[in-house]
N, C-alpha and C positions, 0 to 999 in steps of 0.2 A: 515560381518555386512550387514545388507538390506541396499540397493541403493533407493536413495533419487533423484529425477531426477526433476529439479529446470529448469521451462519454463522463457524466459527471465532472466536470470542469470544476466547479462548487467547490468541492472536495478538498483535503488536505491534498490528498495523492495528487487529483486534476490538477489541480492548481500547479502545484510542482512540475508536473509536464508541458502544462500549457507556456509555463514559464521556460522552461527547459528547449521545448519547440521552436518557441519566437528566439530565445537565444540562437539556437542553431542556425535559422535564417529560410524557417519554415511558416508560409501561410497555415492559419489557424482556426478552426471552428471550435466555439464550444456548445456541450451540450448542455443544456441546464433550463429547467424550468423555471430560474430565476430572470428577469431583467437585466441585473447587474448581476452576475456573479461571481466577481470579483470582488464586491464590497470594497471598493476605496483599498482592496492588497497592492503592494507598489512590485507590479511586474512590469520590465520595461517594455515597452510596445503593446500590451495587454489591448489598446484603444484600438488597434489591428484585427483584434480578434471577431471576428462572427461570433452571434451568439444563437443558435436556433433550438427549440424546445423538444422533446422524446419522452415519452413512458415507455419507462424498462418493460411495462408490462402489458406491452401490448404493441406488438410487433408492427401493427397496421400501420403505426406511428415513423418506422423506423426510415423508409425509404425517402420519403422529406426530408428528415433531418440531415442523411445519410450520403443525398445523392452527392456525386463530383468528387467525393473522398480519396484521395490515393491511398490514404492509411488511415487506418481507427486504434484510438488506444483506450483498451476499456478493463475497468478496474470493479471486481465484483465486489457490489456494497456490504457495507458488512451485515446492515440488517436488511436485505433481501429478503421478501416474503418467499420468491420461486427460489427450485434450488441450483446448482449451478449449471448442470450440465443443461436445465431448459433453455435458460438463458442467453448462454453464450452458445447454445443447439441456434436459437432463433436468430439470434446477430449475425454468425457466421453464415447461417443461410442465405440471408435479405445481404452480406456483404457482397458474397458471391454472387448475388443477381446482377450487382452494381457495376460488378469489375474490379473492384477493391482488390489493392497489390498485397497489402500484409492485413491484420488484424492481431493487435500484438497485446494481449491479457496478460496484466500483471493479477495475479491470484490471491496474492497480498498475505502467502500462507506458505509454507514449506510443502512441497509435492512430494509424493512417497516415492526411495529412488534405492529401497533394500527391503529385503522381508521384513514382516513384523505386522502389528495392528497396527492399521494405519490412522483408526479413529475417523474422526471426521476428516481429516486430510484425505481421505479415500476420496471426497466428495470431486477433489480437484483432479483426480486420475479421473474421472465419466466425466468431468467438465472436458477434458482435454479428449479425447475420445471423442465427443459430440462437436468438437471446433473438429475435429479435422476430417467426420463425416459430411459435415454441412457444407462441404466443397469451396471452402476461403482459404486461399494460402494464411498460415495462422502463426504466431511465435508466441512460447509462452515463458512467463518469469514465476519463481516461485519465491518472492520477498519474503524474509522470516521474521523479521522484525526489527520496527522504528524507531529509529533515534527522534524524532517527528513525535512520537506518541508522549515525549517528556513535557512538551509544552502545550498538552490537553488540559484542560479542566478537570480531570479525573488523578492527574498528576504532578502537574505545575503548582496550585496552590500548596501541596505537602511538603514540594523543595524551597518555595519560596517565603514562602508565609509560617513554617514551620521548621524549615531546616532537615525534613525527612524527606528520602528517598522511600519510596510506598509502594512496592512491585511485587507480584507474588512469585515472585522466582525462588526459588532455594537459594541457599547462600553457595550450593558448588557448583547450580545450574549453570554452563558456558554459553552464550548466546553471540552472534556474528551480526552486531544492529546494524543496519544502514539507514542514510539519509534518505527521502523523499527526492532530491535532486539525482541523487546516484542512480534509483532506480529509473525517474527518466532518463538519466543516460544511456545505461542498459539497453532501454525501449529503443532511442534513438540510434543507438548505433547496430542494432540490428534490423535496420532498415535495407541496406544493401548487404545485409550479408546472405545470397543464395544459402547458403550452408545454415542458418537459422529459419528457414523455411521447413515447418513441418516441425520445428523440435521445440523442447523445451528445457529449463537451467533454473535449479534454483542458485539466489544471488542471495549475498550477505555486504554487510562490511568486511573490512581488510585487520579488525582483529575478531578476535574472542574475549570475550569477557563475563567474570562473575563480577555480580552484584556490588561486593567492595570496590572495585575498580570503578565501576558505572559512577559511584559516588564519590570519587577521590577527584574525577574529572569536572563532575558537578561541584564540590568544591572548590577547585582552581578557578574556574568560569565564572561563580558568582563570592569567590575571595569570602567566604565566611566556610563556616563548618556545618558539612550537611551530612547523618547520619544515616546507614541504611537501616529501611526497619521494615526487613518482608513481613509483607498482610498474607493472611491467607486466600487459598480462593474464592473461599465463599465469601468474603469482605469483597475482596475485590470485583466478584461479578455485581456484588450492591452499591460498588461504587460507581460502575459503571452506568449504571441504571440511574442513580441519581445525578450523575453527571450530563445524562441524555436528554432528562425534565420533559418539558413538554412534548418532545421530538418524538419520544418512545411511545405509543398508544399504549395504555393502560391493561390490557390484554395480551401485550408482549414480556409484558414486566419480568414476572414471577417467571416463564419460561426462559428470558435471556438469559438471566443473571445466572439460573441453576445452568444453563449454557459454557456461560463462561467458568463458572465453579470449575466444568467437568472440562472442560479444556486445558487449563490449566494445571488440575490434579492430575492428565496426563500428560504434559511438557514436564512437569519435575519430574515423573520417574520414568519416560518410556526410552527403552532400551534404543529405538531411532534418534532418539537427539535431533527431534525437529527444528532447534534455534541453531544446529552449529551449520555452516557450512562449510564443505572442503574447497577454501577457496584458490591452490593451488590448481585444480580440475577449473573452476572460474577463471582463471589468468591464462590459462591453455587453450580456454574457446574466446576468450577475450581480451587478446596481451596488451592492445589499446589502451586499455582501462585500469592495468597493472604500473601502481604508483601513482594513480589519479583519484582512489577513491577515501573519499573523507573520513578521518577517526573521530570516532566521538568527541573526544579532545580539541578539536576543530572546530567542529561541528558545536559545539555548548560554546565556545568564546565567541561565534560569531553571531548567536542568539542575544535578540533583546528580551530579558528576563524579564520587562513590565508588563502589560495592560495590551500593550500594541503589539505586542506578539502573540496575544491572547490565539489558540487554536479550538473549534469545536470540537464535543466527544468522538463524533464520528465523522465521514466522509471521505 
């Protein structure tokens, strides 16, 4: 079977692919400068997997890890010191040395796809630009946001422990969350598609939702009553940062957090609607996938709400 070679494996996202991958009935690499890294997570066949070591940042590294790969799926970190477009400039180079068939970048962000200020989302229009100068047949996703991010540490303790849902969204904000499993679908079924060579799609979940609904679900799911109580951003970039603890160098701090402040202060109001997606346009490049993708609804009953579901800030 063609090898699937999965950057940041680690990760909330990797993980979800690598999982996703061995489901479909795909040889496996991961990337990860861990030993294990999978930590004891119950993916089935996971024992299947290669594990071979890469720094993002520094390309020398790349062609070891890399060689034999029929496909790469790589997921730009969130706290990347380089910016996008070097990064996936340098991957898709060294892919294309290789002979690598796809290189398929989830962005893990809403790609700009109508006028407007596009904010930092710009970043991911020269990321895709530099993938498709770097001579790699390349696909890209533009995830908008995770139902995955409920069971961080930055979020899980305020539903479970507290009974507040804790999100800086406005309350008319409409957002199209998907799972971590869904998006590797995505990846995986644009493996054979000629026609996703060279493009890109941002993907959602199969509803929309404001913030009260988010919480009506998380109530069914954990059968008690959970209130929403949007934080603002600047809490929430401080939450983030204290959820990150030692991971985060002490010299990022102050700069992330005002980061996320400004990120957020423009999802509530910017006239793009970076969380919604038209997923009708999704079902027309992807009718496969039309009536298969998880609702949140779903998605929180089939979550273990303790300890063992525990997920880290980032990855």
């Amino acid at each position: 079977m063609a090898l699937i070679t999965v950057i940041g494996a680690s990760g909330r996202q990797g993980m979800a692919q690598v999982k996703q991958a061995l489901a479909a009935g795909y040889d496996v690499r991961a990337i990860s400068r861990q030993e294990d890294p999978f930590g004891g997570s119950k993916i089935d066949g996971v024992e299947r997997a290669e594990v071979r070591p890469m720094d993002l940042y520094d390309p020398e590294s790349f062609k070891g890890a890399l060689e034999g790969s029929d496909y790469i799926f790589y997921t730009h970190p969130l706290q990347a010191r380089a910016d996008r477009a070097v990064l996936i400039g340098d991957l898709g180079k060294v892919a294309a040395e290789l002979g690598v068939k796809r290189l398929v970048w989830n962005t893990s962000s809403w790609i700009p796809d109508k006028p407007g200020d596009p904010f930092t989302y710009g970043e991911n229009t020269k990321g895709i630009n530099a993938l498709w100068r770097s001579g790699c047949p390349g696909t890209v996703f533009g995830s908008v946001l995770f139902m995955d991010n409920l069971l961080t540490n930055w979020a899980r303790p305020f539903i479970v422990n507290e009974g507040r849902y804790v999100y800086p969204h406005n309350p008319k904000l409409e957002a199209n969350w998907i799972s971590l499993d869904d998006v590797a679908k995505f990846m995986l079924a644009s493996l054979e598609r000629p026609d996703m060579e060279g493009a890109w799609l941002n993907i959602g979940g199969p509803e929309r939702l404001v913030g009260k609904q988010v919480t009506q679900y998380l109530s069914d799911a954990l059968d008690k009553q959970i209130e929403y109580d949007p934080c603002t951003p600047e809490d929430f970039g401080r939450y983030l940062v204290e959820a990150a603890g030692d991971t985060m160098p002490p010299e990022m701090r102050e700069e992330f957090a005002k980061g996320i402040q400004a990120f957020y202060e423009y999802n509530n109001e910017a006239p793009t609607r970076p969380f919604e997606v038209d997923m009708d346009h999704v079902y027309e490049r992807f009718p496969e996938l039309d009536g298969e993708l998880e609702t949140l609804g779903d998605w929180t009953k089939r979550q273990d709400w303790g300890e063992s579901n525990f997920r880290p800030a980032f990855g």
